[in-house]
Structures are given as C-alpha cells and as structure tokens.
C-alpha positions in Angstrom: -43.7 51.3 209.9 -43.5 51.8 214.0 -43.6 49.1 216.1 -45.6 50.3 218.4 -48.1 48.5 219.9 -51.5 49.0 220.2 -54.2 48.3 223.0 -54.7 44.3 221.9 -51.2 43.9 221.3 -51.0 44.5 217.5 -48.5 46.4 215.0 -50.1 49.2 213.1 -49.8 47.0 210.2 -51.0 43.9 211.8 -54.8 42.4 211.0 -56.6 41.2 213.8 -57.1 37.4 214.1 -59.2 36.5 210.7 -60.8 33.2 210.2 -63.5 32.3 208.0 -66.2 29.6 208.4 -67.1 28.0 204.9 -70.3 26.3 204.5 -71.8 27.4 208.0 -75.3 26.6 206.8 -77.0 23.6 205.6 -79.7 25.3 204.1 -77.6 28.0 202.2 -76.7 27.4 198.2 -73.6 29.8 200.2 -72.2 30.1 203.1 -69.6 31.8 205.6 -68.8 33.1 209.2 -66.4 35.5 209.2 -64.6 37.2 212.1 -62.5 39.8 212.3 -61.2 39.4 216.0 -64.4 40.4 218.0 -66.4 41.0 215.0 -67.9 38.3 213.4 -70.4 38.5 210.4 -72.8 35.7 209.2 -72.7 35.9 205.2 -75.9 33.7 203.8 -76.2 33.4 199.5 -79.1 32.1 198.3 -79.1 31.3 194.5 -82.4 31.8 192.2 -82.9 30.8 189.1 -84.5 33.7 187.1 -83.9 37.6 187.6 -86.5 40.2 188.7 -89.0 41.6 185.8 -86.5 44.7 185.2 -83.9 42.2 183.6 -85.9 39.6 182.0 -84.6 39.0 178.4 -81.3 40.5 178.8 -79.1 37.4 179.4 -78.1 38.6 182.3 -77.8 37.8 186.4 -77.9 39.6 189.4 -76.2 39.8 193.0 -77.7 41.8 195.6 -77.1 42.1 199.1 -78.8 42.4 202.5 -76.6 43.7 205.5 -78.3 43.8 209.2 -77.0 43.8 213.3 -78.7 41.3 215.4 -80.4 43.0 218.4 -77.8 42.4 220.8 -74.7 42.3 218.2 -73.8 45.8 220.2 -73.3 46.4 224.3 -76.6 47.4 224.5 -79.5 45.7 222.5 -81.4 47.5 219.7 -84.4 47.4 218.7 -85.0 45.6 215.0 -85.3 47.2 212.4 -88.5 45.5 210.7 -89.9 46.1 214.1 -89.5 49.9 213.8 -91.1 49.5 210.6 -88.3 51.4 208.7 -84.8 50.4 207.5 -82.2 53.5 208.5 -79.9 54.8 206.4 -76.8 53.3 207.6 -78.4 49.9 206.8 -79.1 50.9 203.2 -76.3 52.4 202.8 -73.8 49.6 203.7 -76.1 46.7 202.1 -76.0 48.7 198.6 -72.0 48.7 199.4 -71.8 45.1 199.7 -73.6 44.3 196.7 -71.8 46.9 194.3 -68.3 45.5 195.6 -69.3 41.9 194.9 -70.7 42.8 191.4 -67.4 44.5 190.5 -65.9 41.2 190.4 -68.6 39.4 188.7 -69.4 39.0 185.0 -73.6 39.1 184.9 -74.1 37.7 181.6 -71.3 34.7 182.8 -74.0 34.4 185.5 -76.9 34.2 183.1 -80.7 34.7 184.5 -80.0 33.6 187.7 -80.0 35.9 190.6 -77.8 35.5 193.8 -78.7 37.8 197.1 -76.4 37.7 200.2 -77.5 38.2 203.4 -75.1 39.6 205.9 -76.2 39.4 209.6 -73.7 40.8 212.0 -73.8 38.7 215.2 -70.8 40.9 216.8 -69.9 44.1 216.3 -66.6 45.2 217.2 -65.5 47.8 214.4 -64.9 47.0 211.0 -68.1 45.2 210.3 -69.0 46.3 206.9 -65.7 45.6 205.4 -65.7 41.8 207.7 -69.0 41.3 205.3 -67.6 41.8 202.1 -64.5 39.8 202.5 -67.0 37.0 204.0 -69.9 37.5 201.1 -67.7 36.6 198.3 -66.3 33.5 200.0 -70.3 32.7 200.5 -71.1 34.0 196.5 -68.1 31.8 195.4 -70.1 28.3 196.7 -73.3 29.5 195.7 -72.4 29.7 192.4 -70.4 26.6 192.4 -74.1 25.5 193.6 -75.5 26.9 190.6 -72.7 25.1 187.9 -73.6 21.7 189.9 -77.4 22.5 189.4 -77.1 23.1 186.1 -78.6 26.5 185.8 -74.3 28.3 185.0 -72.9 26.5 182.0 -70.0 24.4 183.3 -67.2 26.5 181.4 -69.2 30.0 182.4 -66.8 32.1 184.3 -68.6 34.4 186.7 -65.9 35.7 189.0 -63.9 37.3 187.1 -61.5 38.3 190.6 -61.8 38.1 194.2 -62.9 40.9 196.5 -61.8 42.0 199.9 -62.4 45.1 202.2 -60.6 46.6 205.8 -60.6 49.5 207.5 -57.8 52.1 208.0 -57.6 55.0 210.1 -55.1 57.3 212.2 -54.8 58.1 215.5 -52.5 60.2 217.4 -51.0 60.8 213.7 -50.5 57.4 213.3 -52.1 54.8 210.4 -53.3 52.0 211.9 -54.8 49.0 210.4 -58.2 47.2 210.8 -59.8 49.3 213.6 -61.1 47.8 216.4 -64.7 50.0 218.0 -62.4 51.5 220.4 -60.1 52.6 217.7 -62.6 53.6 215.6 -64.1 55.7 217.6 -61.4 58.2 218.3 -59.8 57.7 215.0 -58.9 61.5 213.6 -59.4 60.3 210.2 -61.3 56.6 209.5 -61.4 55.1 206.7 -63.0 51.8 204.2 -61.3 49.8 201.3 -62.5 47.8 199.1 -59.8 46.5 196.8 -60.2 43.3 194.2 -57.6 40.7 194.2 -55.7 42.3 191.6 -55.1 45.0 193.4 -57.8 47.6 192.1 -59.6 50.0 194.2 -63.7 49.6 194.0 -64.6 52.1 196.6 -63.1 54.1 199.2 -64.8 55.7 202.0 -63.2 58.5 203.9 -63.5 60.9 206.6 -61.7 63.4 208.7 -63.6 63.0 211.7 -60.5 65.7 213.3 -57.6 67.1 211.6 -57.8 67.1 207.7 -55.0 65.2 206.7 -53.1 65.1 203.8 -52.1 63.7 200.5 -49.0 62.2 202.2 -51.4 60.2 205.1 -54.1 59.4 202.2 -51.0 57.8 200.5 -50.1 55.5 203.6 -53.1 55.2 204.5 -54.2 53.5 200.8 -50.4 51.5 201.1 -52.1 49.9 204.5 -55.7 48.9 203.0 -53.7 47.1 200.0 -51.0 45.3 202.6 -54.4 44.2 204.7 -56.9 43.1 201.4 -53.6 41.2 200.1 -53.3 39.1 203.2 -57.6 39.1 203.4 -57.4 37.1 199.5 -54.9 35.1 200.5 -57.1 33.9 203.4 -60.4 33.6 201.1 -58.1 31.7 198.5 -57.0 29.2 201.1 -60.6 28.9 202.7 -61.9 28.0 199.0 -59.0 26.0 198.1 -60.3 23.1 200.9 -62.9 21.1 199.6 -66.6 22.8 199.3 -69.0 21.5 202.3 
C-alpha cells in the first residue's frame, strides 16, 4: 500500500479518527454518538414490546430503522423533510439499508415479539455518513436489547445477536484506493464505494459505482481487501465500547 498522504494527513489505508459515545441519551432503551472524523451520527434504539399486526403470532421480533440529516448537518441548511411533506429517496433508501444490515446479524425469533427501531439522526455530515450509522446503530441495538433481557420481555439465555456489524466507505481517486472518504474525497472519487461486512468477516451489502473510469476486477479486489482492513478495526472499536460497563 502507498504511503502517500492524503489532504488530512492520512494513509490510504488509514480510518479517520473514530470514537463512539455509548449511552448518549437518558431516555433511550439504546444509545450512541458516533463520529467518523467530521461526521458524526446520533444512533437512538427504542425497544417495544409487541410487533406490528403483520407479525403477530409468529414468535418473532423486529428491527427497523430511521435515518435523517438535521437541517444544518450540511454547509448550507436544508429544509426538513416532514416539512416538505415527502421523504426523498435517498432517505428511504439509506434507512431501509440500516435496518437490513442490522437484521443480518440478528436472530428475530431470539428476539421474540418485541420490536426495536433505530433512529439515526446525522448532526454532521462529512462523507461516509450512512456507513458512520450502521457501525453506531448496532452499538445502540446491542444496549437496547440488553434493556429488554433486564426488563424481562428477551429470556435471559435468548441470544439475539448472533455477530456484530460494521460498515465504511472505499473509493479511488487518481487510480488510487483510498479508505473511509471524507466529502471532499467523495466527491471526486472515480469509483465510490459502501461496505457492510459482519464481524466475521461476511459481506451483507455492497454498494458501488463508477462515477468515471470503469474499473476492474483487479481494483474491485483492493478495493473489497480495504473495506474488510477498515470494518475489522470498526468491530474492534464497537467491542471495546461494549466491553466498558453499560450506562
């Protein structure tokens, strides 16, 4: 790998400065504030018990998630979204890829009738902000579930994680893979890319685009080698957060 440097300093291989904030709220059954660098990501579980009428009787959960930018989470504000009276399709699209991520890693009928939704409210956008809410929404699912076992409504030996989840960014630019893109990366990146890989290693989604040059199997490859090196480091930082003692 070069050692280049980019713009803030970083390898190509190098995260930017992660940290994640357990048990932000006091209201929450769930909680974490995760940055990545600039970007940081508010990730809010609240647990109920019972499932919507669609599942009732099946002896199974659900997790669902909610993904939204504060008005002035960008350089310029926006207007919200409820006030527009519609929910674009970015928005849909990135919630319904937070919640499929974080139910690949979690047994539903381990769950039971209960039914956990995360909200992820991005309070700083600076790249990457979709896969920042991922990595923090299972740190957030994790308590609220512990919530639930403490509450009585998961059975004490019930295991509903069955492995941790993670997500970063890759991309290349000037033909070469970088990881975790910063906006200004991002933006002129020839070919962008989003992981989401479970703790074992397993890929649950990828999202790719040439935005210039198509590249090839060879830069898919190290491209794929990156995104594992960065969700490696990302669970050992969400095993360490939920290793201290839960708020």
């Amino acid at each position: 790998m070069s050692e280049e440097r980019r713009a803030d300093g970083r390898t190509p291989n190098e995260l930017r400065t992660v940290t994640i904030e357990r048990g932000w709220s006091d209201q929450a059954e769930g909680s974490a504030l995760v940055s990545f660098g600039r970007t940081k990501v508010l990730c809010l579980a609240s647990f109920t018990n019972g499932v919507p009428r669609w599942m009732m009787g099946k002896g199974k959960g659900w997790v669902t998630a909610e993904y939204a930018m504060i008005p002035r989470s960008t350089n310029d504000r926006m207007d919200r979204e409820s006030v527009k009276g519609k929910i674009g399709g970015r928005t849909h699209e990135i919630s319904r890829l937070i919640g499929r991520s974080l139910r690949a890693v979690v047994s539903t009928k381990e769950l039971g009738e209960n039914t956990i939704v995360i909200d992820c409210d991005v309070l700083q956008a600076d790249g990457g902000t979709r896969t920042a809410a991922i990595t923090g929404a299972y740190v957030a699912l994790v308590d609220a579930i512990e919530w639930g076992r403490d509450k009585g409504f998961i059975g004490k030996r019930a295991t509903p994680i069955i492995d941790s989840i993670a997500a970063v960014s890759v991309g290349i630019i000037d033909g070469i893979p970088l990881l975790d893109l910063e906006y200004t990366e991002d933006s002129r990146a020839e070919t962008d890319m989003n992981v989401v890989v479970t703790g074992r290693g397993l890929f649950v989604e990828v999202q790719g685009t040439a935005e210039g040059a198509p590249f090839d199997r060879n830069e898919l490859n190290a491209l794929l080698d990156l995104a594992l090196e960065g969700t490696t480091t990302l669970a050992e930082i969400q095993r360490s957060t939920l290793a201290s003692e839960r708020p």
